[in-house]
C-alpha positions in Angstrom: 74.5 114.4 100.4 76.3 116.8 103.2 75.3 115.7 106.6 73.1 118.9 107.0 71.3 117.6 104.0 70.8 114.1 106.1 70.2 115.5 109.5 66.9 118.0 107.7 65.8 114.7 105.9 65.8 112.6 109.4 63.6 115.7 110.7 60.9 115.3 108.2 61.7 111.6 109.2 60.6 112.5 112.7 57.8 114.2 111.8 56.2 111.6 109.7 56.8 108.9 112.4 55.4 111.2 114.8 52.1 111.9 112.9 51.7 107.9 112.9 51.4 107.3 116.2 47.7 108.7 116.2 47.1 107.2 113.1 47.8 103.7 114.4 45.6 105.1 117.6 42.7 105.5 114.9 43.3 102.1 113.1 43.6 100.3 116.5 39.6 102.3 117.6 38.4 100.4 114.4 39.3 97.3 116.1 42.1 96.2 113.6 44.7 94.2 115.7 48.3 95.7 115.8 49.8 92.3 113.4 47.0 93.5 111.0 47.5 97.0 111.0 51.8 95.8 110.3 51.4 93.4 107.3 48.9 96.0 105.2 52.2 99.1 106.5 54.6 96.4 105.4 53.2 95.5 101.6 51.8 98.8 101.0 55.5 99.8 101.5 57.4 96.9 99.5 55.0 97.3 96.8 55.6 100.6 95.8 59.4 100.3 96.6 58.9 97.2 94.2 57.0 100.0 91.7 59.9 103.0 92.1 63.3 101.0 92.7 62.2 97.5 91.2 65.7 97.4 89.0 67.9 97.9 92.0 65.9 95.5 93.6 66.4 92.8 91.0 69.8 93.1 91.6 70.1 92.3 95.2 72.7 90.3 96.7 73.0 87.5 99.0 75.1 90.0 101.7 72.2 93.0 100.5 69.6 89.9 101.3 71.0 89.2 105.1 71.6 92.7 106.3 68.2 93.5 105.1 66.9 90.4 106.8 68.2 91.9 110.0 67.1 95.2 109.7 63.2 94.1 109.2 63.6 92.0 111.5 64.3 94.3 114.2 62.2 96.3 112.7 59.1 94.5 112.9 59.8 93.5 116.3 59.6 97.7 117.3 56.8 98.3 115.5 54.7 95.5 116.7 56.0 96.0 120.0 54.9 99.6 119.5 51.7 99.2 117.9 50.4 96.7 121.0 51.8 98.8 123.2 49.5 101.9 121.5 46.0 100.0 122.9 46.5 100.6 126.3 48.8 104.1 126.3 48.4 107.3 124.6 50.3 108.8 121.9 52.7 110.7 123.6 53.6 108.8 126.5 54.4 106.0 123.7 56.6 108.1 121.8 58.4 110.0 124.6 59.1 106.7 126.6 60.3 105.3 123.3 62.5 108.8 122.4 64.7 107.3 125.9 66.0 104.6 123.2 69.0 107.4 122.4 70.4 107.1 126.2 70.5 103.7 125.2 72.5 104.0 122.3 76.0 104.9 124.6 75.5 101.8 127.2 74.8 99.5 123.2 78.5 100.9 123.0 80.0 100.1 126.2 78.4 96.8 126.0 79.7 95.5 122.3 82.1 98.0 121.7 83.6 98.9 125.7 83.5 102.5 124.7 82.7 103.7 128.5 79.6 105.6 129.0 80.6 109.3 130.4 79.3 110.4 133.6 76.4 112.4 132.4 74.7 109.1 130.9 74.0 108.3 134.6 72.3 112.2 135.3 70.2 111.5 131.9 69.0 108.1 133.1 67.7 109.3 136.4 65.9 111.8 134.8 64.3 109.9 131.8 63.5 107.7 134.7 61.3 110.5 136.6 60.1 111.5 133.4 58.6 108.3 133.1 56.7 108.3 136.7 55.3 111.6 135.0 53.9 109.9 132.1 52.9 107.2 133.4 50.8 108.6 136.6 53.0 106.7 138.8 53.5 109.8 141.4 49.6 110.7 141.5 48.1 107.2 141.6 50.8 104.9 143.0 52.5 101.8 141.1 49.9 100.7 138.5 52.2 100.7 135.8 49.8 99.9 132.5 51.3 97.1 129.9 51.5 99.3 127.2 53.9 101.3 128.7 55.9 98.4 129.6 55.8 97.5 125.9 57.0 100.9 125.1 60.1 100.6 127.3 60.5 97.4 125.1 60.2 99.4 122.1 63.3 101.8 123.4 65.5 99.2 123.9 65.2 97.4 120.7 65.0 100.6 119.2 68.5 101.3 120.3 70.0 98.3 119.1 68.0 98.7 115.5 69.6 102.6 115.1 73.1 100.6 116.2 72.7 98.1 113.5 71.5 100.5 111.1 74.4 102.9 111.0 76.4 99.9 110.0 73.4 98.3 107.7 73.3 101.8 106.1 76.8 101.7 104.7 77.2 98.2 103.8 73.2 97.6 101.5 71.3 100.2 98.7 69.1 101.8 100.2 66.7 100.7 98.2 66.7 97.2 98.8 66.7 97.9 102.7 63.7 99.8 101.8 61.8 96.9 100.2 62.9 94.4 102.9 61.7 96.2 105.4 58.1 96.3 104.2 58.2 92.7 102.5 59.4 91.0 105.6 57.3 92.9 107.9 54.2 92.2 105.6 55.4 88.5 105.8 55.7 88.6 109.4 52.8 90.2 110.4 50.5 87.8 108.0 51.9 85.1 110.3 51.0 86.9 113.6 47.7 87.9 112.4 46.9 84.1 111.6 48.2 82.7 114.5 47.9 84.9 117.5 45.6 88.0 116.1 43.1 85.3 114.3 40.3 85.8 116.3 39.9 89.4 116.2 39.4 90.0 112.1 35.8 89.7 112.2 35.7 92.3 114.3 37.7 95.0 112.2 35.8 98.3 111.2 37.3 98.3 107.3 35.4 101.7 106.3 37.1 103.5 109.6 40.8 101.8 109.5 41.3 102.3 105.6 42.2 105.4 105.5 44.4 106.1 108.5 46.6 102.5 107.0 46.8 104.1 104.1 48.9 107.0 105.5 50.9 104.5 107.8 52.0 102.7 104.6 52.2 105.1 102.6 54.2 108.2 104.5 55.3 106.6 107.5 56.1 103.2 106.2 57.4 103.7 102.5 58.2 107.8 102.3 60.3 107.9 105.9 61.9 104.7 105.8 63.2 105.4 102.1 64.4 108.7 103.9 66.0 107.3 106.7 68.2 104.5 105.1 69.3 106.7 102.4 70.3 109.6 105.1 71.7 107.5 108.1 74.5 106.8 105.9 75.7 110.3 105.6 75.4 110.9 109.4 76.5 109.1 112.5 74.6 107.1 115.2 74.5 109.6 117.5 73.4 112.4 115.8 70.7 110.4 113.9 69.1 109.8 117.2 69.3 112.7 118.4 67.7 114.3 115.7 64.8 111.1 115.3 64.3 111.7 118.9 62.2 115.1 118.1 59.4 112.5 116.6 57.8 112.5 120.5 57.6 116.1 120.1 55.7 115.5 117.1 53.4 112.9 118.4 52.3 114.9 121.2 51.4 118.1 119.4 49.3 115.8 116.8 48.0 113.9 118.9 46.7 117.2 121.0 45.4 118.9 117.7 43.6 115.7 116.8 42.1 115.6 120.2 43.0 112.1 121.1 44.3 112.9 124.4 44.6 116.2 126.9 47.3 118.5 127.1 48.1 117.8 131.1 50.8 119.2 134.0 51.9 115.3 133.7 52.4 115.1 129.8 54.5 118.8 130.2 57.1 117.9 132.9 57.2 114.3 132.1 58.2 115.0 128.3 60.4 117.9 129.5 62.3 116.2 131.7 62.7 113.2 129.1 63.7 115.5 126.1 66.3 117.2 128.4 67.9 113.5 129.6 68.4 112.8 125.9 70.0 116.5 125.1 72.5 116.0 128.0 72.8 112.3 126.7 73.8 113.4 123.4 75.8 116.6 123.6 79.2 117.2 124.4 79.0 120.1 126.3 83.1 119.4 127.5 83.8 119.7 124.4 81.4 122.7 123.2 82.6 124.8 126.3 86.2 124.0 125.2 85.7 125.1 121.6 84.2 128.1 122.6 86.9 129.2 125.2 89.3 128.9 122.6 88.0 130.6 120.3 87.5 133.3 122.8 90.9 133.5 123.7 92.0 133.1 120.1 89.4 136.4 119.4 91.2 138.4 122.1 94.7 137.3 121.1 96.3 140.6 119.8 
């Protein structure tokens, strides 16, 4: 697989992830707790990577087993982070807040790698940061900052270090077998939240209305994009990966808009604006663009 190839597949990546985050909006109206809605994503997904990739899977290893372990682990803690975070915040401010996990990704370097962050990292924090008082209402209606938001900032940051851990995970396990950890150990993890924490909310859930919509969640954006992303992180680096995954907040808003499950406002415009254009200066090298280019402009008018 070129990296082209990989970068097109983390875009339909992108797209299914941001289709999901209405879907889980739906699931979580019919009164299904976020640990609920995680476990039936998580074994819809392990059992039909069981179903497709069962032989590969048979013939895991114990170094396969631990890097896998890792992976769902972080990546249960994002999505039940993000799922709880969904009850009290719409779609889109959930997934732009959560696309701010890519300026993360150069101070996860400078912290276990000391790879400096550039100045621009500083310019793309202040404004992710004011793109966030947009979302969030702060500069209309004061300080009232609303949990699920906070959750969401969460979500970023362990978001980061899961994309860090992946480009190494990526390279080191099948793909397949990631692909079936992911959803066993998140179904395994969420059965334990919804037991413990989430128990006395079952009675409550609305089955006929949250089938459907948990369905898709397992289905596309559990099983299809995660099977996508592990086998085309691999042939693409960090950086790019997340720069690409971060156009799932475009997504998200324009579904969640179409499906009517919040207003298109002033706020939701400038705040996502400002956030997609901290994460473009975040993850460009514009040195080294504008360098290339006057090159090749002197080499064009070299006689």
């Amino acid at each position: 697989m070129t990296q082209a190839h990989a970068n097109r597949n983390l875009i339909l990546v992108a797209f299914m992830w941001g289709t999901s985050y209405t879907f889980i909006k739906m699931v979580i109206a019919a009164n299904m707790p976020p640990s609920v809605i995680n476990t039936l994503r998580g074994l819809i997904s392990a059992i039909l990577a069981y179903v497709f990739f069962h032989k590969v899977v048979k013939t895991m290893t114990f170094k396969e087993f631990k890097i896998g372990a890792v992976c769902a682990l972080f990546n249960f803690v994002v999505v039940q982070l993000q799922s709880t975070g969904l009850e009290s915040t719409t779609p889109s401010n959930c997934s732009f807040i959560t696309s701010a996990y890519v300026i993360l990704l150069p101070l996860i370097a400078w912290l276990f790698f000391k790879k400096v962050p550039p100045v621009k990292i500083y310019l793309a924090i202040i404004l992710c940061v004011l793109g966030m008082v947009f979302l969030t209402g702060i500069i209309t209606t004061g300080f009232r900052f609303h949990m699920g938001d906070f959750l969401t900032i969460l979500t970023a940051v362990f978001y980061a270090f899961q994309m860090t851990y992946y480009g190494y995970a990526t390279k080191q396990a099948r793909p397949q077998i990631l692909a079936f950890q992911l959803g066993f150990i998140q179904a395994i993890l969420g059965t334990f939240y919804a037991l413990t924490i989430d128990y006395h909310q079952l009675a409550q859930i609305n089955w006929g209305a949250a089938i459907g919509p948990v369905l898709y969640l397992g289905v596309v954006a559990n099983f299809a994009a995660q099977v996508l992303q592990v086998s085309s992180q691999r042939y693409t680096d960090t950086v790019t990966a997340g720069l690409v995954l971060m156009t799932e907040s475009l997504f998200a808003s324009l579904v969640s808009i179409l499906f009517h499950v919040e207003p298109l406002t002033q706020h939701l415009l400038i705040g996502g604006s400002l956030i997609i254009v901290a994460t473009v200066i975040a993850q460009f090298d514009f040195r080294g663009l504008l360098s290339r280019y006057f090159i090749k402009a002197s080499n064009f008018r070299r006689p």
